[in-house]
FINU-715447 format. One record per residue (C-alpha): residue number from 0; residue in one letter; y, x, z. Coordinates in steps of 0.2 Angstrom, whole numbers, plus 2048, in hexadecimal, padded with zeros to 3 digits. Each point is the difference from the previous one (the first is absolute). Layout:
# FINU-715447
num=NUM	residu=A	Y=Y	X=X	Z=Z
...
//
This chain:
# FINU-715447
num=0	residu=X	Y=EF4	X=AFD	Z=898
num=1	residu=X	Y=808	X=809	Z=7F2
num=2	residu=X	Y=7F0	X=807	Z=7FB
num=3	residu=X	Y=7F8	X=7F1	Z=7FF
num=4	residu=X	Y=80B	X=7F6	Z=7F5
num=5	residu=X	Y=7F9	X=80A	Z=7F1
num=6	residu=X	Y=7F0	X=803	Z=803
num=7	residu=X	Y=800	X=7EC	Z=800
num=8	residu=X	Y=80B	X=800	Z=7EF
num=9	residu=X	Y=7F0	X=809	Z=7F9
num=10	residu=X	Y=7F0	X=7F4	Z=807
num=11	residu=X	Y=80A	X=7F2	Z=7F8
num=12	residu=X	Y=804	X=808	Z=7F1
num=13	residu=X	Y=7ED	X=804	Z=7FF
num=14	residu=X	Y=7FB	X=7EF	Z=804
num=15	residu=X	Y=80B	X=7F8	Z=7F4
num=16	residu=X	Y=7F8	X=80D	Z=7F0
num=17	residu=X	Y=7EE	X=7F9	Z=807
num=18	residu=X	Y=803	X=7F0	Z=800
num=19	residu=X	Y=805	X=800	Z=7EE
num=20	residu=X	Y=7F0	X=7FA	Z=7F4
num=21	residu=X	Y=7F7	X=80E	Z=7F8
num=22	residu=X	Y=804	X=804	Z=7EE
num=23	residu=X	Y=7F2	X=7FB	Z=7F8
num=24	residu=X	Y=7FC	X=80D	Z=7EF
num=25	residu=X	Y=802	X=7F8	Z=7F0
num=26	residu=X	Y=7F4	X=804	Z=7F1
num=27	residu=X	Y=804	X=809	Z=7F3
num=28	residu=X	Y=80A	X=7F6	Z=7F1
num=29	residu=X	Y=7F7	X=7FF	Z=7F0
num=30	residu=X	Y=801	X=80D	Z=7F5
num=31	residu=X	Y=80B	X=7FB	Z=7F1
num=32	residu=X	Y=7F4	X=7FC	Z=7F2
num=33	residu=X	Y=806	X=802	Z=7ED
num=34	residu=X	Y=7F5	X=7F6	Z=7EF
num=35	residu=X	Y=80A	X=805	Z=7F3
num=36	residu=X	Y=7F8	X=7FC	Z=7EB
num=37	residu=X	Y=809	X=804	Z=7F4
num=38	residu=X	Y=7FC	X=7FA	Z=7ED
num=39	residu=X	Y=800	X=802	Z=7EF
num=40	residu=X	Y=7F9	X=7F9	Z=7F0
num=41	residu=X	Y=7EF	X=810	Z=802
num=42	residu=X	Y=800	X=803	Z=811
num=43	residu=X	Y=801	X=7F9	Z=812
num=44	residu=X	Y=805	X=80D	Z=810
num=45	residu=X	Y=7FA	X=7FA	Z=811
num=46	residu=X	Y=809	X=80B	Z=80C
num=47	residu=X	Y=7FC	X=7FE	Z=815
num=48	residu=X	Y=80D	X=808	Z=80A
num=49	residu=X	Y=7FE	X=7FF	Z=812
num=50	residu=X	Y=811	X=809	Z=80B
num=51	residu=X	Y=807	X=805	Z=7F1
num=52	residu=X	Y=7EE	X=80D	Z=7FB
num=53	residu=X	Y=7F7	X=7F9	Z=7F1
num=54	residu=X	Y=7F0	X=7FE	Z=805
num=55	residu=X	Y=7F9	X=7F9	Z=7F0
num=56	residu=X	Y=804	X=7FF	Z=7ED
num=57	residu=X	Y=7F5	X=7F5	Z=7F4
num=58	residu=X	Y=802	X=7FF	Z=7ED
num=59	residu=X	Y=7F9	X=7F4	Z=7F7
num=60	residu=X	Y=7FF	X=7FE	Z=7ED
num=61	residu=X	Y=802	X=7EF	Z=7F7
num=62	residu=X	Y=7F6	X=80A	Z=7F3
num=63	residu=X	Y=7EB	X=7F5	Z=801
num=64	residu=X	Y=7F3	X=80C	Z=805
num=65	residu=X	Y=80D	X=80C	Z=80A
num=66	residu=X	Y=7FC	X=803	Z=811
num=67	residu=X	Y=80E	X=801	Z=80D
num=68	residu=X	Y=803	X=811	Z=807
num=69	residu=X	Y=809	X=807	Z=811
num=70	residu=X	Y=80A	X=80F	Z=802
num=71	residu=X	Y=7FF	X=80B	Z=80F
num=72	residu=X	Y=80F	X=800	Z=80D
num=73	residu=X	Y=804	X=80C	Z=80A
num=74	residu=X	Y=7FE	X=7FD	Z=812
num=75	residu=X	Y=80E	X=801	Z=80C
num=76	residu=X	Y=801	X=810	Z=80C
num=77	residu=X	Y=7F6	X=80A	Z=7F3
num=78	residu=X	Y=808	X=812	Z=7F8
num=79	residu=X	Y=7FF	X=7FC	Z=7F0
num=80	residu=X	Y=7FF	X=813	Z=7FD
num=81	residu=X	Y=7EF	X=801	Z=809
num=82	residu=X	Y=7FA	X=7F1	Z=7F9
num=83	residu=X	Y=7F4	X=805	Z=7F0
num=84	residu=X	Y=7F9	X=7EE	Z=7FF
num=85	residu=X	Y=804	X=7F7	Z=7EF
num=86	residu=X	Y=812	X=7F8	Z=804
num=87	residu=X	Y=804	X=7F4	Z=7F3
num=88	residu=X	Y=7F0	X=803	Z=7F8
num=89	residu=X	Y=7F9	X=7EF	Z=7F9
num=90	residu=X	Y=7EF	X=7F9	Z=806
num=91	residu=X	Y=7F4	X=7F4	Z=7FA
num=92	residu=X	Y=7F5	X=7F5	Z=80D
num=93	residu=X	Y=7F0	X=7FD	Z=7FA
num=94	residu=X	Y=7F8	X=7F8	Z=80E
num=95	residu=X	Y=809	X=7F3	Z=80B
num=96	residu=X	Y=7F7	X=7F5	Z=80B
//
């Protein structure tokens, strides 16, 4: 009898885990999405920052007949020593549809 007291300790304890509901996964939150502009009396600077990596910078000119420009990020989880692409190089987009 004294082996069997906790052999039956064990079966209930096992019961009692499987009886519990099953936690059920969660999605992913939302990542933390930043629009930030910031203004003066030339300029306008559009920034996206999505989990704290910029992802986008715009620059518009209050100036008529200047075309609003991006400048190249960087993207997370690059070495930016290996990285020979135009980082903070300004570009133009001609077409857009």
């Amino acid at each position: 009898m004294r082996r069997a007291l906790p052999c039956l300790t064990c079966c209930v304890a096992v019961l009692a885990m499987s009886a519990q509901p099953a936690a059920r996964a969660q999605p992913a939150p939302e990542p933390a999405v930043q629009r930030t502009v910031s203004e003066d009396d030339h300029v306008r600077i559009e920034e996206l920052r999505v989990r704290g990596q910029t992802q986008r910078v715009v620059v518009r000119s209050k100036t008529p007949g200047v075309a609003p420009y991006e400048i190249l990020t960087t993207e997370g989880g690059r070495d930016l020593s290996q990285d020979k692409r135009g980082n903070g190089r300004r570009v133009w987009h001609i077409l857009s549809f």
